[in-house]
N, C-alpha and C positions, 0 to 999 in steps of 0.2 A: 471025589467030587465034593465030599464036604467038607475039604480045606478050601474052596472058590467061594462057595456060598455066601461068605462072612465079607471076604474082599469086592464081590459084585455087591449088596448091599449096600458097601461102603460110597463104589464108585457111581453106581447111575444114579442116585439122585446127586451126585455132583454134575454128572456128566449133563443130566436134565437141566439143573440150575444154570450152568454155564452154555449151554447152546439158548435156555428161555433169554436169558444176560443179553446174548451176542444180535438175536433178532429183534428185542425190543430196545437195545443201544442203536442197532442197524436205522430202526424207522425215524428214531427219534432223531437221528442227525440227515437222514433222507430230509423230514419234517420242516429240522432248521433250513438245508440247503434250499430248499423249496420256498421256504417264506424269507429268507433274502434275496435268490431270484425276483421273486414278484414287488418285494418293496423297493430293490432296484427299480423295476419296469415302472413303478408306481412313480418315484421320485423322477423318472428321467421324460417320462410323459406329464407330470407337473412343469418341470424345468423347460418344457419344449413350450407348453402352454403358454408359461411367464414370458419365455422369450418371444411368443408369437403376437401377446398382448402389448411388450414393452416396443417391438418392431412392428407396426402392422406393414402390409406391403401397399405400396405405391403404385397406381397405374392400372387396376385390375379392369380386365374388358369387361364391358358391360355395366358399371355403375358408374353414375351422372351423378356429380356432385354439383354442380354450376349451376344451377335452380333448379326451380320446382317440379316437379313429376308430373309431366301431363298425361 
């Protein structure tokens, strides 16, 4: 048993380094995919916006354009 001793030594703190590596690489690119998701969402509800300002719609029931509000 005290030929293992030297080689476990060697190995777990690799094994610890490389597993901390794989969960804090894991979050980091969860993190990215996450904040392109939402800058997507962000951009594409801007672009709806802009289009909703550069089109507005025609005809809507209930608002009187033709004079004054009595």
């Amino acid at each position: 048993m005290d030929v293992v001793w030297p080689y476990l030594a060697a190995l777990v703190p690799t094994i610890f380094v490389a597993t901390l590596f794989y969960f804090l690489m894991k979050r980091i690119l969860e993190g990215d995919r996450n904040e392109r998701l939402a800058q997507r969402r962000f951009e594409n509800e801007q672009d709806a916006a802009e289009k909703a300002r550069e089109n507005p719609a025609h005809g809507d029931a209930g608002e009187n354009t033709d004079g004054p509000a009595v």
